[in-house]
Structure formats: structure tokens, C-alpha cells
VOBA-1610 file (N, C-alpha, C; in pm, whole numbers, padded with zeros to 5 digits, always signed):
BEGIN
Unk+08594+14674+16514Unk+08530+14653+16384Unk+08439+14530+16394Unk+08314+14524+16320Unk+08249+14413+16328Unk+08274+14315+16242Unk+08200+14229+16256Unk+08241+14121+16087Unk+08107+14094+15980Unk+08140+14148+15950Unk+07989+14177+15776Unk+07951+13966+15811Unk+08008+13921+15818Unk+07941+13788+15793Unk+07849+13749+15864Unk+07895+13789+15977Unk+07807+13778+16127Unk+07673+13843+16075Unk+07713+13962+16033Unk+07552+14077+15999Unk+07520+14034+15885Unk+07589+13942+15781Unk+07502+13922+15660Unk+07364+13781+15726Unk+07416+13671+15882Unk+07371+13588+15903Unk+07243+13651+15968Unk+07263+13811+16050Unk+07150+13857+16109Unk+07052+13862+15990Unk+07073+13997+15908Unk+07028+13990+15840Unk+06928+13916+15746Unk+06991+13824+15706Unk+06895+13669+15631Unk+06810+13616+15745Unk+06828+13645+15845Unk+06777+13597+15963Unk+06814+13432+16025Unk+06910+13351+15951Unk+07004+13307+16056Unk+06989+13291+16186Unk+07020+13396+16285Unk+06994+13402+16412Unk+06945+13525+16485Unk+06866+13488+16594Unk+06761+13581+16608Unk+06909+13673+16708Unk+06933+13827+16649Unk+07006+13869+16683Unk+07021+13915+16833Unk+07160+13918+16910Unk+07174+13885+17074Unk+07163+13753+17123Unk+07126+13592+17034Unk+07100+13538+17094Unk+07202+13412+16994Unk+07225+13302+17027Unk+07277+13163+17004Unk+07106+13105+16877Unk+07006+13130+16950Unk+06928+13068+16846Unk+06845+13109+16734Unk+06788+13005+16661Unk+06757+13049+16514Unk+06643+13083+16516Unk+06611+13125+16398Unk+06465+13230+16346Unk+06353+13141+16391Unk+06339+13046+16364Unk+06271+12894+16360Unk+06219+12886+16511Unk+06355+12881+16560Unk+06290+12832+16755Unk+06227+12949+16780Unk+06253+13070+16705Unk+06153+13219+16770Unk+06067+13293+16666Unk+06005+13207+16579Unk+05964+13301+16483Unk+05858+13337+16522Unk+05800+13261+16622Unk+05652+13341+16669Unk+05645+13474+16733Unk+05771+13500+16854Unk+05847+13613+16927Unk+05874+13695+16812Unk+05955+13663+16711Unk+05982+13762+16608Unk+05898+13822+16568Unk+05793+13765+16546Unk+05671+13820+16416Unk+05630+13897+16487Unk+05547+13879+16634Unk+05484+13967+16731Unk+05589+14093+16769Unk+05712+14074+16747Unk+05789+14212+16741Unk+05785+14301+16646Unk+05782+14199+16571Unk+05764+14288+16427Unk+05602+14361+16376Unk+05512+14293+16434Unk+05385+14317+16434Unk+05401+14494+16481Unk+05454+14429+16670Unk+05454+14570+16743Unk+05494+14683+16660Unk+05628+14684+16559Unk+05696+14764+16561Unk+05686+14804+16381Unk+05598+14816+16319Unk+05620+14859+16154Unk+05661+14970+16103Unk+05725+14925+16014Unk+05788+15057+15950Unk+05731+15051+15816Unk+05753+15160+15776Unk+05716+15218+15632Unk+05760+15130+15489Unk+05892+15078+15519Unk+05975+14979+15459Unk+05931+14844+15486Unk+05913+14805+15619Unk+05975+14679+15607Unk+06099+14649+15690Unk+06194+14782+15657Unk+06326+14704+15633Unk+06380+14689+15748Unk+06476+14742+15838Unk+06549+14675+15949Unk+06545+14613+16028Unk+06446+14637+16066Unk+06355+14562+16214Unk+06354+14446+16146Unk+06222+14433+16031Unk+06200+14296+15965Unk+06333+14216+15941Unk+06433+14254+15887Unk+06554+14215+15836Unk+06633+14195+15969Unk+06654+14245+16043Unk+06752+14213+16178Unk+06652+14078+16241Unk+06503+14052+16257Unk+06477+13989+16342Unk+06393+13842+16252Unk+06422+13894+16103Unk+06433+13766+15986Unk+06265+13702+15992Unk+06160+13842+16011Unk+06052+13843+15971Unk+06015+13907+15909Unk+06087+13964+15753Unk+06003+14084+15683Unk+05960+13982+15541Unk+05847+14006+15510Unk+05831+13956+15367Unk+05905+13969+15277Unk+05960+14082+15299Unk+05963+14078+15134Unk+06176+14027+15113Unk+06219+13952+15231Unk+06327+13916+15221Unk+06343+13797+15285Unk+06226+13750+15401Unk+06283+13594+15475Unk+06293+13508+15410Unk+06425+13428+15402Unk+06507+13316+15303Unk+06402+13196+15493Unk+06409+13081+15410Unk+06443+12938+15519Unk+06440+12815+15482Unk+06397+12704+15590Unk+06519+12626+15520Unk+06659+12617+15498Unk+06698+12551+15422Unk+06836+12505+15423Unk+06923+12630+15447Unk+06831+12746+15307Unk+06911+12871+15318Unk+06962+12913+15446Unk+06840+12915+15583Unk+06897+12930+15665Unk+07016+12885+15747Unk+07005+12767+15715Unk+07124+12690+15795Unk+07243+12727+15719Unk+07250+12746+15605Unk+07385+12787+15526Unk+07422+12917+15617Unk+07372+12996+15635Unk+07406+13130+15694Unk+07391+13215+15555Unk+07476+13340+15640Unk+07411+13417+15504Unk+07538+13472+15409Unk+07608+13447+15389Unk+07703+13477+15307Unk+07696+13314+15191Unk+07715+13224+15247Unk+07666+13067+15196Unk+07558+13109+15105Unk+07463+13133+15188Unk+07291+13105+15147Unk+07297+13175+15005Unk+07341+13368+15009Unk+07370+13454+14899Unk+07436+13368+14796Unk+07560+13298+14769Unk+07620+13264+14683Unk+07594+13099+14647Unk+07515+13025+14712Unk+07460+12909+14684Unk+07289+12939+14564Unk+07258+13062+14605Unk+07161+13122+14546Unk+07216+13145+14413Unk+07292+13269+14417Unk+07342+13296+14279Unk+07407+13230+14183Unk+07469+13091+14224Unk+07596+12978+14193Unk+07423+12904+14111Unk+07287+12898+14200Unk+07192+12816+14115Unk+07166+12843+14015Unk+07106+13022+14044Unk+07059+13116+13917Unk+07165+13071+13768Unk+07254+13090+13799Unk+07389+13116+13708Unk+07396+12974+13666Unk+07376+12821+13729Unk+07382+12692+13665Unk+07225+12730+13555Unk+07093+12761+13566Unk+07003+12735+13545Unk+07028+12854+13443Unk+07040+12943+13422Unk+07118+13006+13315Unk+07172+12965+13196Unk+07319+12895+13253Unk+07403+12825+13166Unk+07356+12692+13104Unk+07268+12621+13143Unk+07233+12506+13101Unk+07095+12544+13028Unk+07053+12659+12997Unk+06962+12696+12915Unk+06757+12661+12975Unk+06770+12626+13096Unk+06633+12595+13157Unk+06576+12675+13150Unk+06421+12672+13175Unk+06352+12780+13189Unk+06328+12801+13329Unk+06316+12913+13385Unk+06336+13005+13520Unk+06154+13004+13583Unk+06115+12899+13675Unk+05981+12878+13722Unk+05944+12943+13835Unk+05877+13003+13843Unk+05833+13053+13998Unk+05786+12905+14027Unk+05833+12865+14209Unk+05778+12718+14249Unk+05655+12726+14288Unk+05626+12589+14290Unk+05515+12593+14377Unk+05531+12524+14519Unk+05670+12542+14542Unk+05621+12411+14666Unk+05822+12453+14636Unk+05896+12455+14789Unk+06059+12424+14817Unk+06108+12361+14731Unk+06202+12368+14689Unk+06281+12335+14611Unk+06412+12212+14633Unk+06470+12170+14624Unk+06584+12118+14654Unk+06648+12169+14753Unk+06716+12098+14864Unk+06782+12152+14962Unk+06904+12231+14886Unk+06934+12387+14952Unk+07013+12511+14888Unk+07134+12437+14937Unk+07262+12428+14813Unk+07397+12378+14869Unk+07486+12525+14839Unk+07552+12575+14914Unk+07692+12648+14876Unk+07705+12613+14798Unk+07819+12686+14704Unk+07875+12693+14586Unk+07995+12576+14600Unk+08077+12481+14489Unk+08157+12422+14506Unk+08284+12513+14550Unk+08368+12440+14656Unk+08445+12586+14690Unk+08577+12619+14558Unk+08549+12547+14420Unk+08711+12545+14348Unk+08650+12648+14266Unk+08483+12724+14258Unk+08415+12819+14134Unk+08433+12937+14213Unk+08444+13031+14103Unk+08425+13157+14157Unk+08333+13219+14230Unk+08224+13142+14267Unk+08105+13181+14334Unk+08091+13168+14441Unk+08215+13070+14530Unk+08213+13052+14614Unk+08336+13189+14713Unk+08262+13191+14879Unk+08317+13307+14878Unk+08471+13298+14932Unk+08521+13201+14955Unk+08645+13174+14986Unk+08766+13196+14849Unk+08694+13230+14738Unk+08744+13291+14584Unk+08675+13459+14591Unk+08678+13471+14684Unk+08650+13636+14651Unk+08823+13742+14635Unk+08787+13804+14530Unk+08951+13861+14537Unk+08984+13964+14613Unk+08874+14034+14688Unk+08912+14102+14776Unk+08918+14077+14902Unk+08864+13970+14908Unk+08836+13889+15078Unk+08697+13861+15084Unk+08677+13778+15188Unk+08533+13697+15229Unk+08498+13851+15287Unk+08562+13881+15397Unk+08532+13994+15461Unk+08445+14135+15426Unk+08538+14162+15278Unk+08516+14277+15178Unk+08390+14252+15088Unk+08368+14147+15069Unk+08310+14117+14970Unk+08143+14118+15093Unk+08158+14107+15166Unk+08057+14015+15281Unk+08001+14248+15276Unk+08097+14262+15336Unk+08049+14416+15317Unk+07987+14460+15217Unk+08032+14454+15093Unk+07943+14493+14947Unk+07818+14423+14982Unk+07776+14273+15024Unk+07603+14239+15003Unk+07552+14325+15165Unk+07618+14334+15217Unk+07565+14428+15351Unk+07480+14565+15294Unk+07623+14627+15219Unk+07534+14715+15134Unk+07436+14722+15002Unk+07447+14644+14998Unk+07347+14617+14872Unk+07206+14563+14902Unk+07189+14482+15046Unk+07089+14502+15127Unk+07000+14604+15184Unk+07085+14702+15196Unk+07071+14832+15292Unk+07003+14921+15157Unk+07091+14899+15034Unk+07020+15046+14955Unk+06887+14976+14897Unk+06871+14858+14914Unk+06757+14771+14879Unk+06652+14785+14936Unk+06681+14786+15068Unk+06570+14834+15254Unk+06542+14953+15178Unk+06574+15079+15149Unk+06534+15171+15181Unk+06555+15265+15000Unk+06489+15181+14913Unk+06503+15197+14805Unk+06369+15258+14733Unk+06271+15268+14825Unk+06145+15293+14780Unk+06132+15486+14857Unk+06205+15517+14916Unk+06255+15649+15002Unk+06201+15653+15083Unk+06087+15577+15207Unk+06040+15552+15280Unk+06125+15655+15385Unk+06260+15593+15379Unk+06280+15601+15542Unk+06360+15730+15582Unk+06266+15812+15667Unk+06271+15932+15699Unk+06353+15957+15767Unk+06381+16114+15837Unk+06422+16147+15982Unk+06382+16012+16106Unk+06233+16020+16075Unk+06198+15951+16244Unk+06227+15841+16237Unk+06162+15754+16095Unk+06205+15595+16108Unk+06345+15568+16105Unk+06477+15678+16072Unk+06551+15627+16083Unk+06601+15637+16259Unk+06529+15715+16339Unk+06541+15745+16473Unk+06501+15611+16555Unk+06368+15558+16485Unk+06288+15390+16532Unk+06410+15325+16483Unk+06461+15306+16425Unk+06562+15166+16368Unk+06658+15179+16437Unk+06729+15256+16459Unk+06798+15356+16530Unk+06762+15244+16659Unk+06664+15257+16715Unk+06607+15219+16871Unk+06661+15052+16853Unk+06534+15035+16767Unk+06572+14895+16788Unk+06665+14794+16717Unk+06748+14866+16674Unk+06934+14800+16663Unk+06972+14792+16811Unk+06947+14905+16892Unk+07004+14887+16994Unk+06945+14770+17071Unk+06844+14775+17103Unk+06797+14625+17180Unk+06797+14483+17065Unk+06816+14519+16968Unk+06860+14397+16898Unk+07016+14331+16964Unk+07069+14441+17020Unk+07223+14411+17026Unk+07309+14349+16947Unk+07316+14432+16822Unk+07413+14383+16699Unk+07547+14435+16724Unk+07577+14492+16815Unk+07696+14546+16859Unk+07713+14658+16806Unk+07754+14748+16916Unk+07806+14876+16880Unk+07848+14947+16720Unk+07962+14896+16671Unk+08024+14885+16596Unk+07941+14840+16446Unk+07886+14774+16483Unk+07767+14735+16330Unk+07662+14797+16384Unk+07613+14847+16502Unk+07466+14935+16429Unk+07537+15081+16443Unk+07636+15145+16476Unk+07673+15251+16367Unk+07723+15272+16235Unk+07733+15149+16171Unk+07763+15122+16044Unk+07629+15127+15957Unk+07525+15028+16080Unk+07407+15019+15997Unk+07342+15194+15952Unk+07342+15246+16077Unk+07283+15381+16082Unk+07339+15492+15957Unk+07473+15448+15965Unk+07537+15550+15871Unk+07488+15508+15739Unk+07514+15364+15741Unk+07460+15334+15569Unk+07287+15362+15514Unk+07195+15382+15642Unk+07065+15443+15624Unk+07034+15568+15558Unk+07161+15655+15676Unk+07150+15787+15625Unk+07191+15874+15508Unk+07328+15758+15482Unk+07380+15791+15323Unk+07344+15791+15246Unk+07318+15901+15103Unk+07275+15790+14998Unk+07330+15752+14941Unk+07267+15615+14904Unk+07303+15511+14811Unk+07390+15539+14670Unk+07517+15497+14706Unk+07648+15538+14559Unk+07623+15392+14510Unk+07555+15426+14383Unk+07548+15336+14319Unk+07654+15266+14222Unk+07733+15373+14151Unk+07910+15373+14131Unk+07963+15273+14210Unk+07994+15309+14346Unk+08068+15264+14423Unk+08002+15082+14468Unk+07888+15150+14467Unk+07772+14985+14446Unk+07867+14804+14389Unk+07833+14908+14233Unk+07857+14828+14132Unk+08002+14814+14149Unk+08073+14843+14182Unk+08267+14844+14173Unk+08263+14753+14269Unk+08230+14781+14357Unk+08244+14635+14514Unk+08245+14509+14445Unk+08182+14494+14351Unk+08167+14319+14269Unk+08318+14340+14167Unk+08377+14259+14189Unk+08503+14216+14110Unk+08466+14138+14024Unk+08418+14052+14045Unk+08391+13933+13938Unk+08313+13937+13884Unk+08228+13801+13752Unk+08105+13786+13698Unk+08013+13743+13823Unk+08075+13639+13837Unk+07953+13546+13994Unk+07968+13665+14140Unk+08080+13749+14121Unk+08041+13882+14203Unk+07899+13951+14207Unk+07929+13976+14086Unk+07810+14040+14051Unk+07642+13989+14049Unk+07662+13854+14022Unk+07519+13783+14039Unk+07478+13797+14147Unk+07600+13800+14235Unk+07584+13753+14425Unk+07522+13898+14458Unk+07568+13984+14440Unk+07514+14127+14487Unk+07409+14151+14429Unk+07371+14098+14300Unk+07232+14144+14263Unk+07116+14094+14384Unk+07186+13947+14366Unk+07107+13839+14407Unk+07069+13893+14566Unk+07146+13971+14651Unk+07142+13990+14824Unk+07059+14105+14813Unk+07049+14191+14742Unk+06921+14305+14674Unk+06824+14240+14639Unk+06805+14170+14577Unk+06669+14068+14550Unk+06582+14035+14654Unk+06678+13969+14742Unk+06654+13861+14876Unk+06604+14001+14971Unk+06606+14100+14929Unk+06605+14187+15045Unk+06454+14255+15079Unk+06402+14293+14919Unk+06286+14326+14910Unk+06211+14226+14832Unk+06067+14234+14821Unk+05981+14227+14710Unk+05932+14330+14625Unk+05975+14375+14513Unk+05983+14465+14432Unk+05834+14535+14460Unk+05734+14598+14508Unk+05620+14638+14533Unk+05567+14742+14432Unk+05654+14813+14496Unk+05675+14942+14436Unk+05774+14962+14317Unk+05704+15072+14245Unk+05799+15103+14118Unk+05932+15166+14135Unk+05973+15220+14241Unk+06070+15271+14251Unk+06164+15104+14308Unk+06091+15062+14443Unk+06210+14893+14422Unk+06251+14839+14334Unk+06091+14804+14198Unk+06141+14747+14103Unk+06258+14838+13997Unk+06222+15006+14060Unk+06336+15034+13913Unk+06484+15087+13961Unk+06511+15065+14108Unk+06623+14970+14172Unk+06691+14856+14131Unk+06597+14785+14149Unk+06606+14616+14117Unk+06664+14646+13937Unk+06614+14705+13845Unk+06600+14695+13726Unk+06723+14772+13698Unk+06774+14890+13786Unk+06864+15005+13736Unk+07041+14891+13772Unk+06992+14842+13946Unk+07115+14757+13961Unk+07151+14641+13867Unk+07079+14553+13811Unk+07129+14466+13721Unk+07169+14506+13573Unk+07137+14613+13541Unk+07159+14697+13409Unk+07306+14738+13384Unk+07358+14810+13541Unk+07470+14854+13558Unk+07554+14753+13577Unk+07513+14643+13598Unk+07586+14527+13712Unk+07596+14410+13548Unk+07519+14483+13422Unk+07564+14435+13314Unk+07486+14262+13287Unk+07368+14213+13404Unk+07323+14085+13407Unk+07249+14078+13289Unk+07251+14002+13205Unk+07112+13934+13120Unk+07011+13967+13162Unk+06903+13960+13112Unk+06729+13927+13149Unk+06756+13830+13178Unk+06742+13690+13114Unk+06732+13536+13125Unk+06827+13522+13285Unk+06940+13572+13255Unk+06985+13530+13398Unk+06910+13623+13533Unk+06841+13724+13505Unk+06769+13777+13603Unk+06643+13748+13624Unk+06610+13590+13530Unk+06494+13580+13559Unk+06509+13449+13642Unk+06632+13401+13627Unk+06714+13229+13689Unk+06704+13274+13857Unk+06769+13424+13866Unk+06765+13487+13994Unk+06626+13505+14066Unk+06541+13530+13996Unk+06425+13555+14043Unk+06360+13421+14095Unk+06414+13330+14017Unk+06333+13180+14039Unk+06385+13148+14185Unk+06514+13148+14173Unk+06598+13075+14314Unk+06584+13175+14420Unk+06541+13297+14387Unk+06491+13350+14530Unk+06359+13373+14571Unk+06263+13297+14448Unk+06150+13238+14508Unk+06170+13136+14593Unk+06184+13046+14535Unk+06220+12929+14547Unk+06296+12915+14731Unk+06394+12979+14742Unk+06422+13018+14893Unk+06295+13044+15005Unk+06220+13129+14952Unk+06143+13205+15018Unk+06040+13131+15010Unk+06021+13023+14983Unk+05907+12934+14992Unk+05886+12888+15169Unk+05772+12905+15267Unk+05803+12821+15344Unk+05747+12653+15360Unk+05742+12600+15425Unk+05767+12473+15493Unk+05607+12455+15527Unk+05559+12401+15550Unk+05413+12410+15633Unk+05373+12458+15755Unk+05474+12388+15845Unk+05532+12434+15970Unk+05542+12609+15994Unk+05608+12671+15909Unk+05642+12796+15861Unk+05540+12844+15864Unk+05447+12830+15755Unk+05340+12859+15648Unk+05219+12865+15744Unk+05232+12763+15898Unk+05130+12781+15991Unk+05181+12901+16105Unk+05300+12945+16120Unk+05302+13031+16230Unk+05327+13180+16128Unk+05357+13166+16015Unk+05290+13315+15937Unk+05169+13356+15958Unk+05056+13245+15943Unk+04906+13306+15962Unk+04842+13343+16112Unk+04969+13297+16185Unk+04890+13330+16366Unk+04871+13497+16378
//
């Protein structure tokens, strides 16, 4: 069995997957992979090798990893919420991203089904996010398919990944994976992080999951801020995007 945490860190892009190092020391290697290799989505390739637009978190986020990064995100949305602020798209990084305090429910060491279980629900909630616009066919799921394997995410998680491509998306079963209130922010929130709503069918994803998932507007607009706000890069960043 694999461990969802490990793949929630690929994922966010964390670490450039098969390897000890981060997105950062290879984002130039990444991008030119990702260049080589486009898909219709966006989604796996970009997401395994933590160069797709419409989901690379960095910064601190990164260093949190990605189960951290998800619930330090949603733990913000949900303060900026509760304290009645208004929800800004930035212009410029934000405050370094902290984890959640570990005694709130937001943090994932308070998950009631386990870090583990819970780490699985944003796995999937990523996945029906990737491929939410219906993009991904027979063949691209045959390309992703490919390059999981030379990603080397291990056996065991890219037949998980594959299966969760080919399934569709139980949205029922979706929404039940979140136990809690700050459950639920967190899973919206790892769907958020995943795409950029482009398309009308992402956004009426994006719009159908928080409906069911019972969120506010105001708090889905706190969400929207802090995963701008993530996705801001650095200068540094901001110069090896345009190569």
C-alpha cells in the first residue's frame, strides 16, 4: 500500500517525484518536461512534476508539504472568514503559510478517521478536480499512464492513480470522506489548489463541490484568496516561468 501523504507532497509538488529534491532545485527540468509532454488538462504530468498552472502552490507552502500546506490553507481561509475580513486577490506573497495549530480541528493529526484516510479523500478530490473539465480520454489516460511510470511514484500509487482517472468521480462518496467542518474546507480547498477554474464545467465542479460540501460564499471567497495568495511566485520563480 502506498501512503496518500507521500502523494499528496508529489502532487503539490513538494518533491520532484523519484528523487530526494524539491521543485525549486528542478523547476527548470520540470517545466521543459512538461513543455515536452501536454495534455489536454493540465493535470498529472503537471501535478506529479509540480509545474501545472493551474495548481503550483510555493514557497513556504512548499516546504510544509502537502497535507500541512492543504490545511494551513484552509485553517487561513476559515480565520479570515471568522474574523469577518474581506477576501483580496494579492498582489505580491503573502505571509509565510503556517500549519494549523495542532490542538484545532484543522490540523491533520485531529482527523477522525486518520491522517492517512483523510490524506486519501484530498488525493481524491485532486484527481476529480484534474479531470473535471472531461478532457481526459482513452489515450491521455494511456500518456499519464506512461509517465507515472517514469515518474516512479511507485507501483502501488500509480495504480491507484490510474484507477481513480478512469473512475468516475462519486461525488456522494466525495463529500462523506470529510467528517468535519475544517474537513470539509480542507477538501474543498485541495480541489481549488488543483485547477484554475477555466472552464465552465471546472468552475461548475468547483461551484457543485462547495454547495454539497455545504461552504458559505464568503468563506469560498477567504478560500479563493489563500489559494491565490499560495500561488503567487517569488521573483526568482516568476523568472524561470518565463524561460
Amino acid at each position: 500500500m502506498f501512503d496518500p501523504r507521500k502523494l499528496l507532497d508529489d502532487l503539490l509538488g513538494s518533491t520532484v517525484p523519484g528523487t530526494n529534491e524539491t521543485v525549486r532545485d528542478k523547476a527548470g527540468q520540470a517545466m521543459q518536461l512538461a513543455k515536452d509532454n501536454p495534455l489536454a488538462t493540465g493535470a498529472l504530468v503537471a501535478v506529479l512534476l509540480g509545474t501545472g498552472a493551474g495548481r503550483k502552490v510555493t514557497g513556504s507552502a512548499i516546504k510544509l508539504g502537502g497535507l500541512a500546506a492543504i490545511a494551513g490553507l484552509a485553517y487561513k481561509a476559515y480565520q479570515g472568514y471568522q474574523n469577518g475580513a474581506r477576501p483580496e486577490a494579492p498582489e505580491r506573497r503573502g505571509p509565510e503559510l503556517l500549519p494549523p495549530p495542532a490542538d484545532t480541528s484543522f490540523h491533520p493529526s485531529q482527523a477522525p478517521q486518520g491522517e492517512h484516510e483523510f490524506a486519501l479523500a484530498l488525493v481524491r478530490a485532486m484527481i476529480a478536480a484534474a479531470k473535471a473539465d472531461g478532457h481526459i480520454d482513452e489515450q491521455e489516460r494511456a500518456r499519464i499512464a506512461q509517465k507515472l511510470g517514469e515518474a516512479e511514484v511507485g507501483s502501488a500509487a500509480e495504480s491507484f492513480l490510474n484507477d481513480e482517472l478512469a473512475r468516475p468521480t462519486d461525488m456522494d462518496a466525495l463529500v462523506a470522506a470529510a467528517h468535519t467542518d475544517a474537513q470539509r474546507i480542507g477538501l474543498y480547498t485541495a480541489a481549488r489548489l488543483t485547477i484554475e477554474p477555466d472552464t465552465r464545467a471546472e468552475r461548475g465542479f468547483l461551484d457543485m463541490l462547495a454547495g454539497r460540501l455545504k461552504l458559505p460564499d464568503a468563506l469560498v471567497d477567504h478560500v479563493e484568496a489563500a489559494v491565490s495568495s499560495a500561488k503567487m511566485p517569488t521573483a526568482a520563480e516568476a523568472q524561470v516561468a518565463s524561460l
